[in-house]
VMD Tcl script that draws the C-alpha trace (Angstrom):
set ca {
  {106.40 85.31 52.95}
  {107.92 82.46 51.37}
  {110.01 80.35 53.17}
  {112.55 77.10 51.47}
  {112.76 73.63 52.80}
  {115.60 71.50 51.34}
  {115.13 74.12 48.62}
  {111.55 74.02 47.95}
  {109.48 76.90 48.75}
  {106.25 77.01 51.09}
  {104.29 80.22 52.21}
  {101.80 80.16 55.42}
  {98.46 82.03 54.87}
  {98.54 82.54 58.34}
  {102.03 84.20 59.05}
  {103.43 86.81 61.92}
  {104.33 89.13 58.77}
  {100.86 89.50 57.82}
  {99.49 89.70 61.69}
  {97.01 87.04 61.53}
  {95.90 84.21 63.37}
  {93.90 81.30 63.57}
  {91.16 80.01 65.03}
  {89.67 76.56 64.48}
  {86.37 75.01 64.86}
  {86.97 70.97 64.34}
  {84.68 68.14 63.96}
  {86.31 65.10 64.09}
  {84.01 61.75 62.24}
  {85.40 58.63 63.90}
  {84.04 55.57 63.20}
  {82.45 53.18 65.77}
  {84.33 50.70 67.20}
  {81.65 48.81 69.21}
  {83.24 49.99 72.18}
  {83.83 53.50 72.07}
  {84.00 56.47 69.20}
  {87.92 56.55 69.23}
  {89.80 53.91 67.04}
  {92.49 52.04 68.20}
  {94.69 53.55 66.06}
  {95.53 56.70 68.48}
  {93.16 59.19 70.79}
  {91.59 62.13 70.18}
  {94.64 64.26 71.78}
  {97.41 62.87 69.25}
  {94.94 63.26 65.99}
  {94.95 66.73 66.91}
  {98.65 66.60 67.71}
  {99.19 65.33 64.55}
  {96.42 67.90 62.26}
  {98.10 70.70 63.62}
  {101.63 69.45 62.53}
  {99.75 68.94 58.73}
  {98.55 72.42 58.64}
  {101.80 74.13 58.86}
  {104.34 74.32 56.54}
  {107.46 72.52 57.25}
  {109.62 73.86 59.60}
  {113.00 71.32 58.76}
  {114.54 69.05 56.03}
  {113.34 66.09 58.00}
  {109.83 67.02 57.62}
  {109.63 65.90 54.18}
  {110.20 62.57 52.31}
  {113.56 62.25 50.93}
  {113.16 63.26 47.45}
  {110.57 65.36 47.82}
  {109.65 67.98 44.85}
  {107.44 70.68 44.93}
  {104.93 70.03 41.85}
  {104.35 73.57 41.83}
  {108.70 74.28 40.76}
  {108.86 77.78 41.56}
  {105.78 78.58 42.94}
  {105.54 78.59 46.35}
  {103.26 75.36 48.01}
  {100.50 77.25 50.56}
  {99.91 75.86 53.60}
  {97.59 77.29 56.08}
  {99.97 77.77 58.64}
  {103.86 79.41 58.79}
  {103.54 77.88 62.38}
  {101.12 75.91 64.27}
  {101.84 78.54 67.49}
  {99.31 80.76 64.92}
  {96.87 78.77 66.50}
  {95.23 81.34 69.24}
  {91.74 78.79 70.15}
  {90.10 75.36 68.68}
  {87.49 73.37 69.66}
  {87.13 69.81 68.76}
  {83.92 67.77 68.47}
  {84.62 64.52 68.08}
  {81.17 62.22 66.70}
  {80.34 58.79 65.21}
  {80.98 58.33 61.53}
  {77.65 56.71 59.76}
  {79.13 54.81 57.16}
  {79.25 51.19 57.28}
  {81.78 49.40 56.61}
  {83.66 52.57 55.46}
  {87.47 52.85 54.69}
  {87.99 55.99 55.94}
  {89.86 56.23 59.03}
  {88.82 59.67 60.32}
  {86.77 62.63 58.50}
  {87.46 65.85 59.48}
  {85.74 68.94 58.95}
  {87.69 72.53 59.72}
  {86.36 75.47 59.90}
  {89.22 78.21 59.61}
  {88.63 82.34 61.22}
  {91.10 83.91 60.16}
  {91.91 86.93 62.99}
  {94.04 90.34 62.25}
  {96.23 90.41 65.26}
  {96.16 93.64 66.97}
  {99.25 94.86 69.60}
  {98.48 97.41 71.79}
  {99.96 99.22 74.59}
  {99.07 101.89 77.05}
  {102.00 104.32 77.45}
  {102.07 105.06 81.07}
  {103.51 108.54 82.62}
  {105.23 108.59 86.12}
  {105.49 112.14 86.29}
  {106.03 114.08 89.43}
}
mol new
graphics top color blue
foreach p $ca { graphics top sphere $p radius 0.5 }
foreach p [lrange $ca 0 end-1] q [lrange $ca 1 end] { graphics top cylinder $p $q radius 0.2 }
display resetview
């Protein structure tokens, strides 16, 4: 289902119309500060925090940078997620990031199962 931001349209892959959710297996490259795994820059917690936020569409205006254009004009931009609360599990396995002297901040890896939602009920009879 496609949804518009400040007039520019997104659609989740994982979405409550299409009764899926997700789960996600994360390992999370860091690199070594000399003290610990976990840059100064933030902890493991708010990285996560802060992935989940990226993987969903946006939910308001102030989500996006003023200006902001879909390249794609009328074609919906896909994001993985309508809503980060499509998230049912995740496990994250933060490690040390071999390469020296390296730019990169963080390297992530994601593995995405994609999971058909099922409801169910059992009807119940209080008969006499």
């Amino acid at each position: 289902m496609v949804r518009y931001v400040d007039g520019n349209p997104f659609a989740g892959l994982v979405h409550p119309n299409t009764g899926t959710l997700a789960e996600l297996d994360i390992t999370m490259l860091l690199p070594y500060t000399g003290r610990s795994y976990t840059p100064d820059r933030g902890d493991v917690d708010n990285r996560i925090k802060t992935l989940f936020d990226a993987l969903q569409r946006p939910q308001k205006k102030g989500e996006l940078p003023d200006n902001w254009n879909s390249p794609y004009g009328p074609d919906p931009l896909l994001c993985l997620l309508d809503n980060d609360n499509r998230i049912t599990t995740y496990t994250v396995r933060p490690d040390r990031l071999l390469s020296p002297n390296s730019n990169i901040d963080t390297h992530l890896t994601i593995r995405v199962v994609m999971k058909k939602a099922e409801l169910s009920y059992r009807a119940m009879w209080w008969g006499s």
